[in-house]
N, C-alpha and C positions, 0 to 999 in steps of 0.2 A: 332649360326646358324648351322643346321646340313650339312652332308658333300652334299648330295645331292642340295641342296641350293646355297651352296658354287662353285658349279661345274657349276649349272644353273649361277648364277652371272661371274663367271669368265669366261665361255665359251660365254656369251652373250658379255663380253669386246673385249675379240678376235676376233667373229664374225663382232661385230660393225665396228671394226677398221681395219682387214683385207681382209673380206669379208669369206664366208662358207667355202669355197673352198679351200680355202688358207692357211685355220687351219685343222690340223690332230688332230684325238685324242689321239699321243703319245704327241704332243705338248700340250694338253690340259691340261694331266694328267702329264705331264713334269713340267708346268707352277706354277701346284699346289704342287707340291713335293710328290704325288702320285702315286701307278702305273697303268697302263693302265688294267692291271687285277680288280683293286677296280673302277674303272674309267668302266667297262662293268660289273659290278655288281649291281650299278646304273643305267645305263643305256643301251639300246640296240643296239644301233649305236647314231654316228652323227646326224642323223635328228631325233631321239628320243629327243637329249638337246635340237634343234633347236624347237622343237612342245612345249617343257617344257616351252622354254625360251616366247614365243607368248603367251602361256596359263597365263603366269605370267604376263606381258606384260596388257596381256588384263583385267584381274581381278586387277590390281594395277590402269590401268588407271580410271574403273568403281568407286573404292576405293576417286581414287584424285576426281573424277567430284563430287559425293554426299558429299565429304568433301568442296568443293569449294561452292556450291549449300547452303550447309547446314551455313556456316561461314558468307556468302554472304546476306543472308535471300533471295536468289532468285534476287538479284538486280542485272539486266541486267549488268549495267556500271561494278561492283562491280566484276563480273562475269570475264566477259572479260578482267579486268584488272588483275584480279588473276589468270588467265589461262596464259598471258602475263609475269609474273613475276615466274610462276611454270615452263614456259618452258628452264626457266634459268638454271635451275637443270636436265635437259634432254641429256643426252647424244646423240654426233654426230655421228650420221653413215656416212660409204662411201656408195659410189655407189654402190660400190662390193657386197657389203649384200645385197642389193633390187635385182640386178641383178641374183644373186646366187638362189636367192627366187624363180623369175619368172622363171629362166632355168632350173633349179635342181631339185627342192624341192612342185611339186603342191598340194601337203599337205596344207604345211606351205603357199603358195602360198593361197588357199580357206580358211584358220585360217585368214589371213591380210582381203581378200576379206567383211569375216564376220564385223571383225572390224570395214571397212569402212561402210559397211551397217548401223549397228548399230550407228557409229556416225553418219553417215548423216539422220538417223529416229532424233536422238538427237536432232542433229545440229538445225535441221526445227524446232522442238517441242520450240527450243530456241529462233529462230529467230521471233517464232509466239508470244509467250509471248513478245518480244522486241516490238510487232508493237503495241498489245494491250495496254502496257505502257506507250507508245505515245514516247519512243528513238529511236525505227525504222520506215523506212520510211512505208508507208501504201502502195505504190506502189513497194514495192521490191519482186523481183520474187523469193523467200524464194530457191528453188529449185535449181535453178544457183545459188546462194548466198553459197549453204550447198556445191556443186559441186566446186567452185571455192575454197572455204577453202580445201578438200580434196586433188582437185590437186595442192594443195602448196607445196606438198611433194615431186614433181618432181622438184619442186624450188631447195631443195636443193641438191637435184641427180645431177641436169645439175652445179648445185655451186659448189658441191665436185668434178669435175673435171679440177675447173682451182688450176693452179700449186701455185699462190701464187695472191688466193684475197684479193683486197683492201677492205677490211671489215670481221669480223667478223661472226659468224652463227648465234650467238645472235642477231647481227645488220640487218641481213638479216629478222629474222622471225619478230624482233622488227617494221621495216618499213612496212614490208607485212599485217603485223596485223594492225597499227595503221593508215594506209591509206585505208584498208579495211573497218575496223569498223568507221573509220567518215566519207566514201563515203556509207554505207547505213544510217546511222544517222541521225535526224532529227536534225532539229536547237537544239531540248530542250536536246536531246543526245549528239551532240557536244560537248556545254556547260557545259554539267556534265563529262563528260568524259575528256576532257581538261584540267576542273577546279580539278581534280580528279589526272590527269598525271602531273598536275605542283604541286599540294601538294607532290603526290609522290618521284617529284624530287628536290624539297625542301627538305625534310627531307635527 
C-alpha cells in the first residue's frame, strides 16, 4: 500500500472514532511514525484527507454493490442478505464525525449529500425490480421505502450517544434491516428470506 493510502486509512480510523475536529494532523502524522512535513506533501490540509477519505469511501461502496449484484445474479432476497452480512465488516463511527461533516466541512458535507442521492436513485431502481419479482409488495411506496433506509443512519448517530447500550451496532442495523425487509415483503418474500436467515444461521 503506498503511503498516501496508508494516511487516507489511518486518518479515516481517527476521524471515525474521534470525530474531524478532534484529530490534528501532528496526531495523524504522530500515529503513523511520520512527520508532519511528509504528512503536507501528500496532502494539503485536513479536509484534503477528509474529501480523499469520501472519494474512497464512495468508489469502494460502488465496487461492493456490483460485486454483490454480480455474486447474487440479481436476486432480491440474495441481495439483501449479502448487504446485511457485508455490513459486519463496516466500521462505526461516532457522532462526532457526521457532526464535524455538517459544521465544518460543506465540502465534504455536498460529497455525503451526492452519495445519498445516488443510493436512493439505486435503492428505487432495487426496490422496483423487488415488486416485479413478486418479493415486494405491489403497493409499497418505493420512495419513502428508499427515504426510510437512508435515514437509518441518524439511527446510529442518536445510538452513539448513549454511554453504555444494551446491544450492539451490529444488533442494531441487524433488527432495522430485518424488520424492514419483511414489513415490505410479500408472503412469497417472507418465505424465502426466512428460509434463507435460518439456513444462514444453521450453518
Amino acid at each position: 500500500m503506498e503511503l498516501k493510502e496508508r494516511i487516507i486509512e489511518k486518518a479515516g480510523d481517527l476521524f471515525r472514532q474521534y470525530g474531524i475536529k478532534n484529530v490534528s494532523m501532528d496526531e495523524i502524522a504522530s500515529s503513523m511514525g511520520i512527520s508532519k512535513r511528509t504528512l503536507y506533501e501528500n496532502f494539503k490540509d485536513k479536509e484534503d484527507i477528509l474529501l480523499s477519505i469520501l472519494h474512497l469511501f464512495g468508489n469502494k461502496r460502488k465496487e461492493m454493490l456490483a460485486s454483490i449484484f454480480a455474486e447474487c445474479n440479481n436476486n432480491v432476497v440474495e441481495v439483501f442478505i449479502k448487504l446485511i452480512e457485508e455490513h459486519e465488516n463496516v466500521p462505526e463511527c461516532s457522532a462526532k464525525f457526521f457532526e464535524d461533516i455538517q459544521k465544518y466541512y460543506p465540502r465534504a458535507s455536498s460529497i455525503m449529500r451526492r452519495h445519498t442521492e445516488i443510493s436512493n436513485i439505486y435503492l428505487r431502481n432495487f426496490l422496483q425490480q423487488g415488486i416485479k419479482e413478486g418479493y415486494i409488495r405491489e403497493d409499497l411506496n418505493v420512495n419513502v421505502a428508499a427515504f426510510l433506509v437512508e435515514e437509518s443512519t441518524y439511527t446510529y448517530i442518536r445510538a452513539s450517544y448513549l454511554e453504555k447500550p444494551p446491544f450492539s451496532f451490529d444488533e442494531l442495523f441487524y433488527t432495522m434491516m430485518i424488520n424492514f425487509v419483511r414489513g415490505i415483503m410479500t408472503t412469497k418474500g417472507i418465505d424465502s428470506i426466512d428460509a434463507r436467515l435460518k439456513q444462514k444461521n444453521d450453518n
